[in-house]
C-alpha positions as semicolon CSV with decimal commas, in nm:
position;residue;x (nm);y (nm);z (nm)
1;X;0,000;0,000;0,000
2;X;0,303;0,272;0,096
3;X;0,489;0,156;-0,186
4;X;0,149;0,200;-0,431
5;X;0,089;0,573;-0,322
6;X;0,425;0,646;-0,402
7;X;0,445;0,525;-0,716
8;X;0,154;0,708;-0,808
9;X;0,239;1,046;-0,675
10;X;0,586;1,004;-0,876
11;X;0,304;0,971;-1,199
12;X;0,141;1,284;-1,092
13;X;0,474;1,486;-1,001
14;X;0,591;1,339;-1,406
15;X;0,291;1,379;-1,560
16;X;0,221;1,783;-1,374
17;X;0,587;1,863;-1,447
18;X;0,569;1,770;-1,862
19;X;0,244;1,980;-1,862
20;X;0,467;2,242;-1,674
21;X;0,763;2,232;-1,928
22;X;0,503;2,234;-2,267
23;X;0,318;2,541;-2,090
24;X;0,678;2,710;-2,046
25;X;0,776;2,568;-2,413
26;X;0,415;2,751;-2,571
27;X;0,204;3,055;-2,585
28;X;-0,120;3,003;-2,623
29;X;-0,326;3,285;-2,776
30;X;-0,679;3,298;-2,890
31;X;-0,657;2,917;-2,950
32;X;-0,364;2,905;-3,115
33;X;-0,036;2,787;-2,962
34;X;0,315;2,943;-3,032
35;X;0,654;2,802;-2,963
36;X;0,866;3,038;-2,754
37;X;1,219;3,103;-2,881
38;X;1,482;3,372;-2,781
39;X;1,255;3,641;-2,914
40;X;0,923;3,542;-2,702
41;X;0,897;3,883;-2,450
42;X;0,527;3,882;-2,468
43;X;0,378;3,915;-2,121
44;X;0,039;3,730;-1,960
45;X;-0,042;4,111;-1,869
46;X;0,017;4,232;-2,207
47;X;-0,198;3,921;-2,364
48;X;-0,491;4,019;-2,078
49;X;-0,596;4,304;-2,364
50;X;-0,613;4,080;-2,639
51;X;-1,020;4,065;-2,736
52;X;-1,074;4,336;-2,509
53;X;-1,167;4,553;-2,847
54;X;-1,311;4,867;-2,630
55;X;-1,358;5,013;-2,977
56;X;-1,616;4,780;-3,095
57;X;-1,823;4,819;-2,711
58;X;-2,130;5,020;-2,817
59;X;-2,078;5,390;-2,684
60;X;-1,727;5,324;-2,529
61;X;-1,534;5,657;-2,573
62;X;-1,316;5,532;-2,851
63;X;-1,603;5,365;-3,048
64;X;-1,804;5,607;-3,035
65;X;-1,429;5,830;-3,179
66;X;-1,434;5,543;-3,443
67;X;-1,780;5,598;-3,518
68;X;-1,719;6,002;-3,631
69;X;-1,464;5,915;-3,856
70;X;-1,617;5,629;-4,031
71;X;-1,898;5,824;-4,078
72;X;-1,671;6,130;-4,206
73;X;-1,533;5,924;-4,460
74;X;-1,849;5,752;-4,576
75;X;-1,960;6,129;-4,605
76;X;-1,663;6,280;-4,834
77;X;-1,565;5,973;-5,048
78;X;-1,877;5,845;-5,229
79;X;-1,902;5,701;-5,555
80;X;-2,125;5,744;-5,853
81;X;-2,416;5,559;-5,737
82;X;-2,377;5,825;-5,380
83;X;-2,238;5,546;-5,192
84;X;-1,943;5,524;-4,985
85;X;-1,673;5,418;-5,133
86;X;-1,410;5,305;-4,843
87;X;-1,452;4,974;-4,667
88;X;-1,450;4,942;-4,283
89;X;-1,217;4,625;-4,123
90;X;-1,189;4,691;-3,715
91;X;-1,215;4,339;-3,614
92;X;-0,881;4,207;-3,796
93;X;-0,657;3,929;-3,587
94;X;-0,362;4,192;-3,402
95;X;-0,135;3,873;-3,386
96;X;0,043;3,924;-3,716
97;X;0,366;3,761;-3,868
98;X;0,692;3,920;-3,883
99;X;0,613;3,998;-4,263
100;X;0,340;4,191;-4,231
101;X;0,436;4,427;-3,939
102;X;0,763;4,485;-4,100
103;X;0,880;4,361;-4,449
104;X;0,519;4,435;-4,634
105;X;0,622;4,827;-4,571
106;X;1,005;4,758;-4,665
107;X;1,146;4,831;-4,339
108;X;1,463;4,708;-4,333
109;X;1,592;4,420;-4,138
110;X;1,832;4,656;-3,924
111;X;1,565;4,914;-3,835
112;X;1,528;4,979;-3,456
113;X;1,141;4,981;-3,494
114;X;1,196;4,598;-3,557
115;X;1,403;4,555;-3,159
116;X;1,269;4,367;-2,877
117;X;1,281;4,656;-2,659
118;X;1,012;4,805;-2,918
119;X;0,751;4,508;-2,995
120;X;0,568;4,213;-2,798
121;X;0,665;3,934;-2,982
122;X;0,547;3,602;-2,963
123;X;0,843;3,446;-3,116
124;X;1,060;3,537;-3,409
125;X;0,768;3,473;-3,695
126;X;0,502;3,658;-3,481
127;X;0,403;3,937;-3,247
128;X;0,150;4,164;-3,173
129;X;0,138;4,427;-3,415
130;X;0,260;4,781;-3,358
131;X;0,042;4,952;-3,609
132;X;-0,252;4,825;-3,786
133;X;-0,073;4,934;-4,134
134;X;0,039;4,582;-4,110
135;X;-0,260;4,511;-4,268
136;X;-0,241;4,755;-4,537
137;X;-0,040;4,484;-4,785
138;X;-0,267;4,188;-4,735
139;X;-0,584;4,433;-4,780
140;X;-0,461;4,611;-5,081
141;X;-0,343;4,285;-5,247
142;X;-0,732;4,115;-5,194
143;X;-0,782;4,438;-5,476
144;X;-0,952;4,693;-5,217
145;X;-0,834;5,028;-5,304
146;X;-1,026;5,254;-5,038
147;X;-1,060;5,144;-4,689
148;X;-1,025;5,216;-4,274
149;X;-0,817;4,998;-4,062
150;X;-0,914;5,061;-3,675
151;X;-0,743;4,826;-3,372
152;X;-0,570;4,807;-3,091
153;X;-0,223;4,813;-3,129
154;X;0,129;4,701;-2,915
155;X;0,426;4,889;-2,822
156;X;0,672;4,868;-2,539
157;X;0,630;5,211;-2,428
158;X;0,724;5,298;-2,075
159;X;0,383;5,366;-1,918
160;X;0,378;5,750;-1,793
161;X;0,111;5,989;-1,890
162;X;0,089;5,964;-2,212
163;X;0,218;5,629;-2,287
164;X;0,104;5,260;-2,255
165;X;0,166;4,962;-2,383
166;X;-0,159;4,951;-2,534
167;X;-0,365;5,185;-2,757
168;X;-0,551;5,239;-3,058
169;X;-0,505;5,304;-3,427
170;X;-0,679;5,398;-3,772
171;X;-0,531;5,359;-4,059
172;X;-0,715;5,507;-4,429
173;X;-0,576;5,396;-4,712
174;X;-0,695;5,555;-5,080
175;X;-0,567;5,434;-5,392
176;X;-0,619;5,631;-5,711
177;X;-0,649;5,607;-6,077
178;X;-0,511;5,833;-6,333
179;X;-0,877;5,913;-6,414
180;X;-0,969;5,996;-6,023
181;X;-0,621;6,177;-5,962
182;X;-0,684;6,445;-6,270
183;X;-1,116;6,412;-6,269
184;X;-1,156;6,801;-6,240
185;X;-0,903;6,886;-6,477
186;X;-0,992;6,955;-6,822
187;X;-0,713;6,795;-6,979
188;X;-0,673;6,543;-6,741
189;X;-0,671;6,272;-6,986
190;X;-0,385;6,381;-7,122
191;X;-0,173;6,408;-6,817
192;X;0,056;6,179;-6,694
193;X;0,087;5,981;-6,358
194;X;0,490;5,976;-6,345
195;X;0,778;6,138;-6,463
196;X;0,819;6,019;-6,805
197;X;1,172;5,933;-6,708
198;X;1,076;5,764;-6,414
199;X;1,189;5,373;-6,324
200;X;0,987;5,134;-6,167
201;X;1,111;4,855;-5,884
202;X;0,996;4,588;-5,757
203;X;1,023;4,816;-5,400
204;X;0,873;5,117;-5,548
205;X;0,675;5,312;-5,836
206;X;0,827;5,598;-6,061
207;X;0,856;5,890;-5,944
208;X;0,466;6,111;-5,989
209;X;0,493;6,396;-6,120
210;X;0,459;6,725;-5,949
211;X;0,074;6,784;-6,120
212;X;0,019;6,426;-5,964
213;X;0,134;6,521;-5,588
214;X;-0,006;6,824;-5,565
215;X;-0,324;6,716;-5,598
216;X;-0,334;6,423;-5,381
217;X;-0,146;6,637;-5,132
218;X;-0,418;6,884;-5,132
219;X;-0,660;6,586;-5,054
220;X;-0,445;6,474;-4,814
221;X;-0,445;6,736;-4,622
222;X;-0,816;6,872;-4,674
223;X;-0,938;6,562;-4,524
224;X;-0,725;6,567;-4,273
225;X;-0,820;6,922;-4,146
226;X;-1,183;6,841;-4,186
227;X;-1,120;6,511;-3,991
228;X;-0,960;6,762;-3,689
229;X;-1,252;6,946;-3,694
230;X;-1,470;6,721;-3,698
231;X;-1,348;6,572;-3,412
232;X;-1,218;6,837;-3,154
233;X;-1,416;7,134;-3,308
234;X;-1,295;7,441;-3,514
C-alpha cells in the first residue's frame, strides 16, 4: 500500500511537471499555440488586452471616436451611385507575422522599430502588431483600393502619462487612378501619372509627377483638417 501511493504520486509529479515544461515551451493565444524562442517577450499582462476591443463596445469613448470618422469618410468619399466608397475592417486578428508588421512596408531588417525593446513578440515569426498598417499589404493585395483599418495596437512604451503599452489606431488607405487623380481637370486625360523618365522597382513606383502630388497632397491634407474638426471642433 506505501509503496502503491508512491508510485503514483511520482506519476502525478511526471505527468504535472511535462504539462509544466510544454506550458513554459508555448504561448497560447486565442486558441492558437506558439513556440517560444529567444525572441518570445510577450507578457500574460500584455496578452490580458487581447479581445478586449473597447472600440467595438457600443458607446465606449473610442467607439463612439471610431464611429465620427467612419462616418466622415463615408460622407466625403462616395461614388457614382452616392455610396461610400471606403470599406471598414476593425475586427482584424492583431497577432500578425513578422512579414506583415515589418517587411510588407520595406522596413529594413536593421531598423530599430523591428528591436525587442520596441515590440511584444510572440516568437521570431510573430508578435502583436505595432500599427494596424500591417494590414495595409494583405488588404490592398485582396484588390480593395479605399478602406479604414481601426485596432488596438502594441508597443513597449514605458507607461507615464501619455504612454502605454496599449492603444488604438486607424489607418485610411486611398488608392487612385489616373482618371480619379486628374477628374476636375480639363485635360486630365492627357496628363501623366509619373515622370516620363521615371523607373519602376519591384520596391517602389516611378517617381509622380509634381501635377500628380499636388493634388493628392491637397486631398491629403483637406481631409485631414476636416477630420480635426470634426473631431475636436474648429
Amino acid at each position: 500500500m506505501f509503496l502503491r501511493r508512491i508510485s503514483v504520486s511520482s506519476r502525478i509529479y511526471l505527468s504535472t511537471h511535462a504539462r509544466s515544461e510544454e506550458r513554459v515551451q508555448h504561448i497560447a493565444v486565442g486558441g492558437r499555440e506558439f513556440k517560444r524562442d529567444s525572441w518570445s517577450n510577450v507578457s500574460t499582462k500584455v496578452l490580458s488586452h487581447l479581445g478586449r476591443n473597447l472600440h467595438l463596445q457600443k458607446n465606449h469613448p473610442l467607439s463612439l471616436i471610431k464611429r465620427r470618422i467612419v462616418n466622415l469618410f463615408y460622407r466625403r468619399f462616395v461614388g457614382r451611385t452616392g455610396n461610400p466608397i471606403f470599406s471598414v475592417y476593425d475586427d482584424l486578428d492583431p497577432i500578425v507575422s513578422v512579414k506583415q508588421n515589418f517587411d510588407s512596408l520595406f522596413i529594413p531588417p536593421d531598423h530599430q522599430s523591428r528591436r525587442k525593446s520596441d515590440c511584444y513578440y510572440i516568437n521570431c515569426d510573430y508578435l502583436l502588431r505595432a500599427h494596424t498598417t500591417a494590414h495595409q499589404s494583405e488588404l490592398i493585395g485582396m484588390g480593395l483600393n479605399n478602406f479604414l483599418v481601426v485596432g488596438d495596437v502594441y508597443r513597449r512604451d514605458e507607461i507615464d502619462s501619455t504612454h502605454y503599452p496599449v492603444f488604438h489606431q486607424v489607418d485610411a488607405v486611398r488608392l487612385c487612378s489616373k482618371h480619379e487623380v486628374f477628374r476636375s481637370l480639363e485635360n486630365g486625360d492627357e496628363m501623366p501619372v509619373f515622370e516620363s523618365n521615371g523607373v519602376r522597382t519591384v520596391e517602389k513606383q516611378e517617381t509622380h509627377t509634381l501635377e500628380a502630388s499636388k493634388i493628392m497632397e491637397d486631398e491629403l491634407k483637406t481631409t485631414l483638417v476636416v477630420l480635426a474638426q470634426s473631431l475636436f471642433g474648429q
